[in-house]
C-alpha positions in Angstrom: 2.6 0.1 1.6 -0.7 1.9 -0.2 -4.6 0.6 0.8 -5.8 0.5 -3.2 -9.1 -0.7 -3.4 -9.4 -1.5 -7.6 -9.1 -5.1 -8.6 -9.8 -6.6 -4.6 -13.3 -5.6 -5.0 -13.4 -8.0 -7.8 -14.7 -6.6 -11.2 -15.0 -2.9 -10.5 -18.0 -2.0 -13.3 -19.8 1.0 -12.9 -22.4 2.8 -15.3 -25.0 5.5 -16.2 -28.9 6.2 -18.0 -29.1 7.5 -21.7 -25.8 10.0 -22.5 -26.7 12.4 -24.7 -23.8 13.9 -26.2 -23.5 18.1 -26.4 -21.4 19.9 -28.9 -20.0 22.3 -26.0 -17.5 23.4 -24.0 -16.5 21.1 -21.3 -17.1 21.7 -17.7 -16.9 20.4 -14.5 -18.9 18.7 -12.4 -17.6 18.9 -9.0 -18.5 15.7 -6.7 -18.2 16.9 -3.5 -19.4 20.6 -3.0 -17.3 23.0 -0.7 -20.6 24.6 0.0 -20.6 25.4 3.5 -24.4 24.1 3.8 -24.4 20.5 5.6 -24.1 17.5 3.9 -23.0 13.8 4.8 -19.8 12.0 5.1 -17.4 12.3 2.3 -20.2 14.5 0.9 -22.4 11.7 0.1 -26.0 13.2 1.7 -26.7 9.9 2.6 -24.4 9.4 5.1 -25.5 12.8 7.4 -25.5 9.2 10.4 -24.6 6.1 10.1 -28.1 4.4 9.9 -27.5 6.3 6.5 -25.4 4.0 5.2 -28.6 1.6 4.9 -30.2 3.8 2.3 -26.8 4.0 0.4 -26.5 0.7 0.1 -30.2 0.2 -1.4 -30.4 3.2 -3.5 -26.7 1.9 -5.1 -28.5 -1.5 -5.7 -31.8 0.2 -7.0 -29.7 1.9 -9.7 -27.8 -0.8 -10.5 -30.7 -2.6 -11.0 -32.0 -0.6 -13.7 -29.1 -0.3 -15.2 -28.9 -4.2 -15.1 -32.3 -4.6 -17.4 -31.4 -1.8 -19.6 -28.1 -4.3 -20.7 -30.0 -6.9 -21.1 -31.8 -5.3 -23.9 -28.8 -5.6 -25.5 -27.8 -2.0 -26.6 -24.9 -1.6 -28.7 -21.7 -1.6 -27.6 -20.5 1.7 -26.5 -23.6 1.7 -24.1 -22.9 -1.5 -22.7 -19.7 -0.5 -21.4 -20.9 2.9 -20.2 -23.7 1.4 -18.6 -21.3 -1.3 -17.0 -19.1 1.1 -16.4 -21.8 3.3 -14.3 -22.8 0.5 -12.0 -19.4 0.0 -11.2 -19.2 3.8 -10.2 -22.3 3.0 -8.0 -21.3 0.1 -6.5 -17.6 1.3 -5.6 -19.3 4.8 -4.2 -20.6 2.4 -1.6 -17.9 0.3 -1.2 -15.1 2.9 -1.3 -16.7 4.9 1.4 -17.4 2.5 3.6 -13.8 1.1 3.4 -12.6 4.1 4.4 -15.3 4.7 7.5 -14.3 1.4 8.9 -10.8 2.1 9.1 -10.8 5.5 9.9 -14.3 7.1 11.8 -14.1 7.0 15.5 -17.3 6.7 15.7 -18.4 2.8 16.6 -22.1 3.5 15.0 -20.5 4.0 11.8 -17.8 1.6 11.9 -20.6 -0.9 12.3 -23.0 0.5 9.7 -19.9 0.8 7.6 -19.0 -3.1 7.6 -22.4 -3.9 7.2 -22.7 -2.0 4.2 -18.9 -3.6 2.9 -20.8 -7.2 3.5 -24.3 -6.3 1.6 -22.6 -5.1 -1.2 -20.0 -7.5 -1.5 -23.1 -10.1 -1.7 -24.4 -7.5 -4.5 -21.1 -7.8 -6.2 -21.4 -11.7 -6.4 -25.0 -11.6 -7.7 -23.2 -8.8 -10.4 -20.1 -11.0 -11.0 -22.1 -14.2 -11.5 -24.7 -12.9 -13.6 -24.9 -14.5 -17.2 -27.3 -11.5 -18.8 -24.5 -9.1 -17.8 -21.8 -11.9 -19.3 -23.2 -12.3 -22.7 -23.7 -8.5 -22.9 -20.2 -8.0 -22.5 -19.5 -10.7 -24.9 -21.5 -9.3 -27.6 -19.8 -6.3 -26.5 -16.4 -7.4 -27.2 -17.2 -8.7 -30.4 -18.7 -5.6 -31.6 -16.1 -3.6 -30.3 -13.8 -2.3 -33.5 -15.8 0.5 -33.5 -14.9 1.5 -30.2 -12.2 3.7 -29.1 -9.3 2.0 -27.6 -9.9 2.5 -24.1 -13.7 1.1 -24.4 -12.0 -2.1 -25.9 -9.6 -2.4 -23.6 -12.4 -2.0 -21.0 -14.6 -4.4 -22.7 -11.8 -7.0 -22.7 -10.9 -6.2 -19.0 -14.6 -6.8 -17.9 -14.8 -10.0 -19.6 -11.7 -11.3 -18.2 -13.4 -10.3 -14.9 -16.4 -12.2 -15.6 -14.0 -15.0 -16.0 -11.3 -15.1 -13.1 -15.1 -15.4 -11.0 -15.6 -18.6 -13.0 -18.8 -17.6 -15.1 -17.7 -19.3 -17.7 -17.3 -23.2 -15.6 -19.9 -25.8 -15.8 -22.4 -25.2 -12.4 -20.5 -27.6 -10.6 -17.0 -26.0 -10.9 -18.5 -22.9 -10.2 -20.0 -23.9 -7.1 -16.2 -24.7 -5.8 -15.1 -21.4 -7.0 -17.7 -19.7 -5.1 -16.9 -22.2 -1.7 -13.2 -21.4 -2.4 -13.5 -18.1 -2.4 -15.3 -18.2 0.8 -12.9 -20.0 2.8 -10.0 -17.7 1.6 -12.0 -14.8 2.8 -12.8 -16.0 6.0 -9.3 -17.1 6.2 -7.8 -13.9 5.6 -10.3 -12.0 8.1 -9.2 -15.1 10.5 -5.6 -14.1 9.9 -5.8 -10.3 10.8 -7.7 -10.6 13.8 -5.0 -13.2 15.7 -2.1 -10.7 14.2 -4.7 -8.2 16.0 -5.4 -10.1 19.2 -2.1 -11.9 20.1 0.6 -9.6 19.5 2.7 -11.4 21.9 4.9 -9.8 24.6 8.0 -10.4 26.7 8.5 -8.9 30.5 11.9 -7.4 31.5 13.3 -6.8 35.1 14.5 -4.5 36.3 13.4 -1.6 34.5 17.0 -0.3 33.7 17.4 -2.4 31.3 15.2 -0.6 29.1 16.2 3.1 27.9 14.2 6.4 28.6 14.2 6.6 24.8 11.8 3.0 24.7 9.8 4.3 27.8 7.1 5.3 25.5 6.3 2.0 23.8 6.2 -0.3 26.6 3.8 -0.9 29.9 5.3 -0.7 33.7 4.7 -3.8 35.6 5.9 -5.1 39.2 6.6 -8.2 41.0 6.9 -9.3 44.6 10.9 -9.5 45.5 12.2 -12.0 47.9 14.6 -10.3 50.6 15.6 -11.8 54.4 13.7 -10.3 56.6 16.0 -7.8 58.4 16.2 -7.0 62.2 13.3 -4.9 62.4 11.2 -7.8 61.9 9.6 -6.0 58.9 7.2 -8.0 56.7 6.6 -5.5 54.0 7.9 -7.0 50.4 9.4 -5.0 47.9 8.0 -4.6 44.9 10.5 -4.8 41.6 9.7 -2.6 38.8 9.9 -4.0 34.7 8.5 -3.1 31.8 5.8 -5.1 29.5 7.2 -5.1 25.7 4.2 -5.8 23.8 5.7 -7.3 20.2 4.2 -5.8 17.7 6.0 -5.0 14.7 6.5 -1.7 15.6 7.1 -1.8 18.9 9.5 -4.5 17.9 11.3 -2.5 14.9 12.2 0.3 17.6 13.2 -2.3 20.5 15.4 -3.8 17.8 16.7 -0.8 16.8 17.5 0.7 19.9 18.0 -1.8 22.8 21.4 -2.0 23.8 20.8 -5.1 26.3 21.5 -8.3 23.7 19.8 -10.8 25.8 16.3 -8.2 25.7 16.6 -8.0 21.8 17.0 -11.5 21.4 14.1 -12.2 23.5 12.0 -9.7 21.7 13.3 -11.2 18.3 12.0 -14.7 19.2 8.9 -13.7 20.6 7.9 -11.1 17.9 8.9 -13.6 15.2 6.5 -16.7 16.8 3.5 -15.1 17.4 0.9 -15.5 16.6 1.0 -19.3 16.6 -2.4 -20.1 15.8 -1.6 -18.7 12.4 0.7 -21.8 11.5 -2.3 -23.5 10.5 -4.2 -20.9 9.5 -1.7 -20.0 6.9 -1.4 -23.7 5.7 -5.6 -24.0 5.1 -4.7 -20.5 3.3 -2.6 -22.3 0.9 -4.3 -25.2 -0.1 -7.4 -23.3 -0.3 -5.7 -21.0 -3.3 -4.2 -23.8 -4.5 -8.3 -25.3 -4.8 -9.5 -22.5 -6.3 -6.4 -22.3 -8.7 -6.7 -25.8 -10.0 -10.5 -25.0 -10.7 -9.9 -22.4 -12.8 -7.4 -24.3 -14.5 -4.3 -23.2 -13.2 -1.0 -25.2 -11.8 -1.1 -23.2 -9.0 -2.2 -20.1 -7.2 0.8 -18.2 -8.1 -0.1 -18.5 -11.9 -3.5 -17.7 -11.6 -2.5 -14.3 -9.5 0.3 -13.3 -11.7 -1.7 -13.9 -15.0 -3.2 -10.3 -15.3 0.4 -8.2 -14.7 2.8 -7.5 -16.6 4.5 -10.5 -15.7 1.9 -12.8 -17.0 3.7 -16.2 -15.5 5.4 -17.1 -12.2 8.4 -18.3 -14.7 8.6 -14.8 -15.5 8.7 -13.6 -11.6 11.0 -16.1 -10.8 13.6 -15.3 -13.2 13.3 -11.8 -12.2 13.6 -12.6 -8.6 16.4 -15.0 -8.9 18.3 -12.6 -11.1 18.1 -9.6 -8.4 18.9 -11.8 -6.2 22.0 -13.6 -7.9 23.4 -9.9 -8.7 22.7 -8.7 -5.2 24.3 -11.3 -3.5 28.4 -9.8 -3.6 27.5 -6.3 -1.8 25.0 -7.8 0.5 27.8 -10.2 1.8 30.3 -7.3 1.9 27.5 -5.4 3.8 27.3 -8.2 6.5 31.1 -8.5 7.0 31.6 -4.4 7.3 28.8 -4.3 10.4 29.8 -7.6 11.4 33.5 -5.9 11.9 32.2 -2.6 13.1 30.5 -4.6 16.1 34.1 -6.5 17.3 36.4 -3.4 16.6 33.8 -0.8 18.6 31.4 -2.9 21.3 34.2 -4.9 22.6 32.9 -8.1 21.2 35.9 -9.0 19.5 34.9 -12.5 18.2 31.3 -11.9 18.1 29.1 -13.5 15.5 26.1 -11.3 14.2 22.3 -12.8 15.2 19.3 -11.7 14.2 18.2 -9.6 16.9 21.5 -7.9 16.5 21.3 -6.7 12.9 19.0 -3.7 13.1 21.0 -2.2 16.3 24.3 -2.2 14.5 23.2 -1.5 11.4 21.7 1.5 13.0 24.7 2.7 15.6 27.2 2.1 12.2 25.1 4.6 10.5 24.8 7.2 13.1 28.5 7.1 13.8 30.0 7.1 10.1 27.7 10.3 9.0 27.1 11.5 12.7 23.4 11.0 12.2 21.0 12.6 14.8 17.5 11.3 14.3 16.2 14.2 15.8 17.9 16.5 14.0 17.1 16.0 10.7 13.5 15.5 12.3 13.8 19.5 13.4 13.6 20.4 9.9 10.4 18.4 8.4 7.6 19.5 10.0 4.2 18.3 8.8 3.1 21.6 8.1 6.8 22.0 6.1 5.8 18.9 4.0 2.2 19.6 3.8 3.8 22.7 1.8 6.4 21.2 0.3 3.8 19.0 -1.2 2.3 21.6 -3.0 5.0 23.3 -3.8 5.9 19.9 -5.6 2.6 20.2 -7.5 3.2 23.7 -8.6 6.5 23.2 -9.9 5.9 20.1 -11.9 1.9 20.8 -13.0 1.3 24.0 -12.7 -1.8 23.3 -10.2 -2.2 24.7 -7.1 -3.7 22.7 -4.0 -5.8 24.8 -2.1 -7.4 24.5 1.2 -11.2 24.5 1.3 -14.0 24.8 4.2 -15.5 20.7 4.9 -18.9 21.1 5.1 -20.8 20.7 8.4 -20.9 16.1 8.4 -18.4 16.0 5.8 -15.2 15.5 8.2 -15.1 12.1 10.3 -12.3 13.8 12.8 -11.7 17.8 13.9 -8.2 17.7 11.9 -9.2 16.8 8.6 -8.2 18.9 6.3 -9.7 19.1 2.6 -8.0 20.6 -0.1 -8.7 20.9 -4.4 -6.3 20.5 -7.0 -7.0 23.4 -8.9 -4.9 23.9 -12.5 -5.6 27.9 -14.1 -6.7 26.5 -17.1 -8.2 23.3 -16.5 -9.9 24.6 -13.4 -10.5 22.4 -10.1 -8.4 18.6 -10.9 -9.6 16.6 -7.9 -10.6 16.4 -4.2 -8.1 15.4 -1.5 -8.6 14.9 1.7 -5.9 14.8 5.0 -6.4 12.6 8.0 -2.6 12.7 9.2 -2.9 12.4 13.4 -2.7 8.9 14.9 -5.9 7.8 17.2 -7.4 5.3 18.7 -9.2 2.9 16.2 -7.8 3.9 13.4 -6.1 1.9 10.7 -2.6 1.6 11.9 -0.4 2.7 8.5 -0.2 5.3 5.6 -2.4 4.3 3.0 -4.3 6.0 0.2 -7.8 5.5 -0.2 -10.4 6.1 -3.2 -13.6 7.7 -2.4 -14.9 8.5 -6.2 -12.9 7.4 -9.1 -12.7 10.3 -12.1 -14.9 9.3 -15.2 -16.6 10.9 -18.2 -20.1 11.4 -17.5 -20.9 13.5 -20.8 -18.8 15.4 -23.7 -19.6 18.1 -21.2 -19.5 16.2 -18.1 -16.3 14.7 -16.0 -16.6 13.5 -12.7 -13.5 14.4 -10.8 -11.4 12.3 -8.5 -11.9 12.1 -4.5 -9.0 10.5 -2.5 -8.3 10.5 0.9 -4.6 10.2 2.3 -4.2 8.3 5.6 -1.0 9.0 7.5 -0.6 7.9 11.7 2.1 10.5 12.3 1.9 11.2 16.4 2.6 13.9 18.9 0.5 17.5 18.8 -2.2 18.0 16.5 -0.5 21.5 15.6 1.2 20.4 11.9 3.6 23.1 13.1 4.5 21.0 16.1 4.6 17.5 14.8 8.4 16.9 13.8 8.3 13.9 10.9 11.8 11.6 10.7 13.0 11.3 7.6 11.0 7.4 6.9 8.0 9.3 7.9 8.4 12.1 5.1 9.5 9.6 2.4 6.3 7.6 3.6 4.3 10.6 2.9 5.7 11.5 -0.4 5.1 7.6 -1.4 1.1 7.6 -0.6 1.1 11.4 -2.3 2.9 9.5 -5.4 -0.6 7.2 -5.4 -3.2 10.7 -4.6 -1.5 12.0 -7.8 -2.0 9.2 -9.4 -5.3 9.2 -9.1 -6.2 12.6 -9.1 -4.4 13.6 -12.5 -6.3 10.5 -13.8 -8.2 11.4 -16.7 -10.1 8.6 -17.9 -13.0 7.9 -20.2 -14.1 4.9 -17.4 -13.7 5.0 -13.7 -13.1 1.4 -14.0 -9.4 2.2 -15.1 -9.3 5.3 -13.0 -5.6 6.6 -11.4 -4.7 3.5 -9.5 -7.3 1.1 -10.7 -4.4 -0.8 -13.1 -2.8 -4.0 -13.0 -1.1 -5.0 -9.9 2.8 -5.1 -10.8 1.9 -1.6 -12.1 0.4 0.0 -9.6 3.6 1.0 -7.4 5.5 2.8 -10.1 4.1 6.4 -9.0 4.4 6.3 -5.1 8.2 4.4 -5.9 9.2 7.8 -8.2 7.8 10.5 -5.8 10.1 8.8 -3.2 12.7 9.8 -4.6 11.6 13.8 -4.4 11.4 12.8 -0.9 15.5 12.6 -0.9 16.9 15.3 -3.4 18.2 18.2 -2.1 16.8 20.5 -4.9 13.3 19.3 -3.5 14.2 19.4 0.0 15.5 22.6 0.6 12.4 24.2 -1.5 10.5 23.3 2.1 12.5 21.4 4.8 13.4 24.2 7.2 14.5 24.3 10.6 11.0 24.9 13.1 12.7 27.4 15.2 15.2 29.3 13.2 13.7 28.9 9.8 17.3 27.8 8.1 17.0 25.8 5.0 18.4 21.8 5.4 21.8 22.2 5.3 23.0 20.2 2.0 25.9 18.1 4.3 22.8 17.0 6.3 21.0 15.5 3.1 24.1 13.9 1.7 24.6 12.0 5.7 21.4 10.8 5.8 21.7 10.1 1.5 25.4 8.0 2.7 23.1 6.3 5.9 20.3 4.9 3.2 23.2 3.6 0.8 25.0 1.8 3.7 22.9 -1.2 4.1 20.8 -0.6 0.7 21.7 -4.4 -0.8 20.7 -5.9 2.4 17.5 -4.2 2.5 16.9 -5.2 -1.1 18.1 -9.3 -0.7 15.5 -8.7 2.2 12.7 -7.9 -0.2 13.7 -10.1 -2.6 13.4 -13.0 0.3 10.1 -11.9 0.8 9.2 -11.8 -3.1 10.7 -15.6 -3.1 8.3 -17.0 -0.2 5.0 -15.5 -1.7 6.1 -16.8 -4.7 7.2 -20.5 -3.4 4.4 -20.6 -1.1 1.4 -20.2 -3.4 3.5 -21.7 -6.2 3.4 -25.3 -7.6 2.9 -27.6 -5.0 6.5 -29.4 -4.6 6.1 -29.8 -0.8 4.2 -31.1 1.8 1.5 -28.6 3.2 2.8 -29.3 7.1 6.6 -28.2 5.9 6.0 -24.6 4.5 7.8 -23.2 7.3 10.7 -25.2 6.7 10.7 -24.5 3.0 10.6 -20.4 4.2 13.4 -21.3 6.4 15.3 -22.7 3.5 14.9 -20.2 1.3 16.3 -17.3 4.0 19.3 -19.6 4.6 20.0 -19.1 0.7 18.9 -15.7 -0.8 20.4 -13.9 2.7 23.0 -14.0 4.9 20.8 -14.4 7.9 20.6 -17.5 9.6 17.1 -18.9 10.6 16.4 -18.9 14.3 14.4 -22.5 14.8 10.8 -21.9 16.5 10.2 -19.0 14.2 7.7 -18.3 11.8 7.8 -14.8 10.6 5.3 -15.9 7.8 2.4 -15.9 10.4 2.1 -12.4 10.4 3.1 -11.1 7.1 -0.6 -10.0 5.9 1.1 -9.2 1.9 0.8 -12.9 2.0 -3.1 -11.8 1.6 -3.3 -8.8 0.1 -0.5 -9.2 -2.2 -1.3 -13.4 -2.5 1.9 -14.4 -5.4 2.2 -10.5 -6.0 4.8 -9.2 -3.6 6.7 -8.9 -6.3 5.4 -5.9 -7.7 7.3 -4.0 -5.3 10.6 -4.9 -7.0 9.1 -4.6 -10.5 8.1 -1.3 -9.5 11.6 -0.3 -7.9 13.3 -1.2 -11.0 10.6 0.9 -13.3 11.1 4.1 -11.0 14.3 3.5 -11.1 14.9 4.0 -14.8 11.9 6.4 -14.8 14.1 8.9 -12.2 17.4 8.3 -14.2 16.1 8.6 -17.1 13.0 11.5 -17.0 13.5 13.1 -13.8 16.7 13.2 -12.6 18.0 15.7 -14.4 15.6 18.6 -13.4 12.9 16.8 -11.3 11.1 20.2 -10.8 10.6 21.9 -14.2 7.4 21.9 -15.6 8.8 20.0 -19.2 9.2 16.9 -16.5 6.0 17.3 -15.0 4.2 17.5 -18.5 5.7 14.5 -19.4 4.8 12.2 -16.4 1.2 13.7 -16.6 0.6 13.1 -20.2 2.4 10.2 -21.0 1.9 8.4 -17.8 -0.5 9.6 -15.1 -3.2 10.9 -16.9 -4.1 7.3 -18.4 -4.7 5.4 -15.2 -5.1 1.6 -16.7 -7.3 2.9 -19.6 -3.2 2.1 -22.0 -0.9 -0.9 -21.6 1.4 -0.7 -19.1 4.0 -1.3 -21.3 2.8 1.1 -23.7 2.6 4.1 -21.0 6.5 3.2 -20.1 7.6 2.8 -23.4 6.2 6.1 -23.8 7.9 8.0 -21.1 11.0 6.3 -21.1 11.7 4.7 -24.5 13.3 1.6 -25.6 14.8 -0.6 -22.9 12.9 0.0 -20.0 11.7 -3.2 -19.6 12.3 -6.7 -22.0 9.9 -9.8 -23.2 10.1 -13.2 -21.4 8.3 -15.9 -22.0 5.0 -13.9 -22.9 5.3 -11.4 -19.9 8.3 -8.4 -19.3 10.5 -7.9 -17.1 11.9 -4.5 -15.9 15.4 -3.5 -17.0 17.5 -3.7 -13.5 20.5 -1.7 -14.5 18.9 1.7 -13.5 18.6 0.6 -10.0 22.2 -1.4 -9.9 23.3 2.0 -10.9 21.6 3.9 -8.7 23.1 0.8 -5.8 26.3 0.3 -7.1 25.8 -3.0 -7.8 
């Protein structure tokens, strides 16, 4: 899953002085210089140390300041929104940066400075978001605004809206318990992450042997004083017994799970993994009513509405048909799924009545593969090195844009890390697109997944003027810090392409406002991109352009991409009910409140035992560390939503010729290029035409037949 930092950091506004507007040619301002004179972090000057980040921060609020009392003179329209729009691009500078130090800098001076930053601007942002000046500006604003273009009206509107999902608009009181709420679910949240962090739980195994060489890597030797009769010698000395530590982390327990061929250490990895950690029980249950709180304050039945109301979706009625109808129609071939691995298991591991548990899923699942396409993980691993995909990236770009990434010098206190790379998006007409930089190498401290990360969102700054996109791309891939070294397995290069889906995204983001720059849009929008650019990640035509074998050089062989194609369709429907489970509990959970608080678990626990064909192992509570139950609070379901619109976009756009440049024109100018400045439903229609998604009750759903194609469903 992406880190997108847009609508979390409620009310993104961001401004600038007086723009004078020049009849001339437009150029570029670059953001970050490749000047090889120093600078600071990210190329902010400011941040040349940490204690830097303090004059960041108060600089950012100067500004923003003055750009505060120039709105409440009450300018006309058009420089309200730019002037919003420029203290938004101040703000988020801070923000945005510091977001990215804490999870990534190894450095504990500016991890610190970093959060302290996050926390002082975050109180700015409330004084900003809660400010009635800046409200009645934007009304005014709004009512002014036919003589705006279409994406300041749209921006106007968004910014209001903003104002409002804060509670501006409520009486003192009811604002009060907005602001308390929202409080509590914070601290909640941060209360949540750290017991994930802190009791990852972890189950002991004697002897040794009954873990393989393969798992060696993932778990900790231990020892333990064995009992023997003392022999004739009269020795006293006591043995010591060797086992291993299995720490159950997600995943450490993914690979256990996977790869364990001792049932009785799965299952006991299985419970363990999935009960831990407990203190999140209640934890997740103050969560709840907490949401539901702020929910009813605003107005709303329920959490679930109040989340949901911005998307495309508009309504939980309109996510719960969708779900229930995915899961209704994936039901047949994720049954016939079960009963083909549940046969595989009797007829070829001499458990000829066995019944399939949990814990024995993924380890079947995973030996069926490997023996019907004669799947070698590391095989397929020899031909994708990084450095390969780091080129097959570009070549990617090239094919499909016409732009060329190139690698440029960091400047000396740019880099937070020796392998950080730095490259520009260069197009030969448009000249330099964007900044991205590459922090690919696992290490201790940093943020644990593949995310993307904004650093400056793209906005116009003059008719002259444009302020061009900086991203960063987080990846934890492990081994040698030579790219040419580091072999990637085939999840770990359709990972890659997926976070490069949301880096394009933003930097082929051309917008008038950084407030609906790249991957600042709606939520159930927001996964389309890095969905579509997975698929690249699995067609031969793209694959053999760079996937090629480290020591000989061959190209993938094409019955190699069709096995491990044949591997990802075996078990595709149970993946997918899996998803759609996970959709249904957000949903249910934060929903309308139809249970008792101190049953959630059991309703969870009911809801696996009918949208899968798993059973529910009693103690259990996966729930406890599923953090898209915060950062996707009633929105999980964007995943699915975007599936289904990548789906039909591939089919219908891509599939054909995904490389030619007629392809890439299209996604850019229809679709990319316009960030959330257009209506998603507009930007799809666009691209795709008619029938890409349908009306329901006021929201859309996506057209599922692409995908039950695609599945033979």
């Amino acid at each position: 899953m992406s880190s997108v930092l847009s609508r979390a950091v409620l009310h993104h506004f961001r401004l600038k002085k007086k723009w004078k507007w020049h009849n001339a040619s437009i150029t570029i301002r670059r953001t970050i210089t490749s000047s090889p004179s120093p600078t600071g972090l990210y190329g902010f000057p400011h941040l040349k140390s940490p204690i830097g980040f303090q004059t960041f921060v108060d600089e950012a609020i100067l500004r923003s300041g003055e750009l505060v009392s120039y709105i409440k003179t009450m300018p006309a329209a058009g420089e309200i929104i730019r002037a919003m729009d420029e203290i938004s691009d101040t703000v988020c500078s801070v923000i945005d940066s510091a977001e990215l130090c804490r999870h990534t800098h190894p450095n504990r001076e500016y991890v610190e400075e970093a959060n302290k930053a996050s926390m002082k601007m975050h109180e700015y942002l409330h004084y900003l978001n809660t400010n009635l000046d800046l409200y009645d500006a934007v009304k005014k604003a709004e009512q002014e605004s036919h003589m705006l273009s279409e994406e300041a009206q749209r921006g106007v509107r968004n910014l209001r809206f903003d104002f409002e999902r804060g509670g501006i608009h409520l009486c003192p009181e009811n604002l009060d318990q907005v602001n308390t709420q929202n409080i509590e679910i914070s601290q909640l949240c941060r209360e949540y992450n750290e017991n994930i962090a802190t009791y990852p739980g972890y189950v002991d195994i004697y002897p040794s042997s009954r873990i393989p060489k393969n798992l060696h890597y993932l778990v900790k030797p231990i020892y333990r004083s064995e009992s023997i009769t003392k022999d004739v010698s009269g020795s006293k000395d006591t043995p010591k017994e060797k086992g291993f530590r299995i720490k159950t982390d997600p995943k450490t327990l993914a690979s256990v799970l996977q790869l364990s061929s001792d049932d009785e250490v799965r299952k006991m990895v299985y419970i363990r993994g999935n009960s831990v950690p407990h203190a999140n029980v209640d934890v997740l249950k103050r969560l709840i009513s907490a949401r539901h709180k702020l929910a009813q304050v605003m107005g709303c039945n329920s959490y679930a509405e109040f989340a949901v109301k911005p998307n495309m979706a508009s309504s939980p009625t309109v996510v719960m048909s969708f779900l229930l109808e995915m899961s209704n129609v994936v039901r047949a071939k994720a049954k016939e799924e079960l009963k083909l691995v549940t046969k595989f298991m009797r007829e070829n591991c001499g458990q000829s009545d066995g019944y399939l548990r949990p814990w024995d899923e993924a380890y079947y699942m995973t030996m069926m593969k490997s023996s019907t396409y004669k799947l070698d993980s590391s095989v397929a691993a020899s031909y994708f090195s990084l450095s390969n995909c780091i080129e097959g990236l570009k070549a990617l770009v090239q094919s499909l844009f016409g732009a060329t990434f190139y690698s440029i010098p960091l400047a000396p206190g740019e880099s937070w890390d020796p392998q950080v790379l730095k490259m520009s998006l260069h197009h030969p007409e448009e000249g330099d697109l964007g900044y991205l930089y590459l922090d690919l190498y696992s290490r201790k401290g940093k943020y644990p997944g593949c995310a993307h990360f904004a650093i400056k969102g793209g906005r116009r700054i003059s008719q002259t003027e444009y302020q061009l996109p900086v991203v960063a791309l987080i990846c934890n891939f492990s081994g040698s810090r030579n790219p040419s070294a580091v072999r990637l397995n085939h999840l770990e290069v359709e990972t890659l392409f997926h976070e490069f889906g949301h880096a394009l995204h933003s930097l082929l983001s051309r917008t008038e406002y950084q407030h609906f720059s790249g991957t600042r849009v709606v939520l159930d929008f927001a996964e389309i991109p890095s969905n579509l650019f997975e698929y690249y990640a699995w067609d031969y035509r793209v694959l053999r352009t760079f996937a090629r074998h480290h020591s000989t050089g061959e190209e993938i062989p094409q019955k190699l991409v069709e096995a491990m194609q044949g591997a990802r369709e075996m078990f595709a429907a149970t993946d997918l009910q899996r998803q759609i489970y996970y959709a249904l509990v957000d949903q249910t959970l934060f929903g309308e409140r139809t249970f008792p608080l101190e049953d959630y678990s059991s309703i969870v626990a009911e809801l696996k035992r009918k949208h899968t064909n798993c059973e529910h192992v009693e103690g259990t509570h996966w729930e406890t560390r599923f953090s898209h139950l915060l950062n996707y609070g009633a929105g999980y379901y964007s995943y699915l939503y975007a599936k289904c619109f990548a789906a039909a976009i591939w089919k219908n756009l891509c599939q054909e010729d995904p490389l030619s440049l007629t392809t890439g024109h299209a996604l850019r100018t229809k679709f990319l290029q316009h960030g959330g400045a257009r209506e998603p439903s507009a930007l799809l229609n666009d691209l795709v035409g008619d029938g890409i998604y349908s009306h329901c009750d006021g929201g859309i759903i996506p057209d599922i037949s692409s995908l039950c194609d695609e599945m033979k469903l």
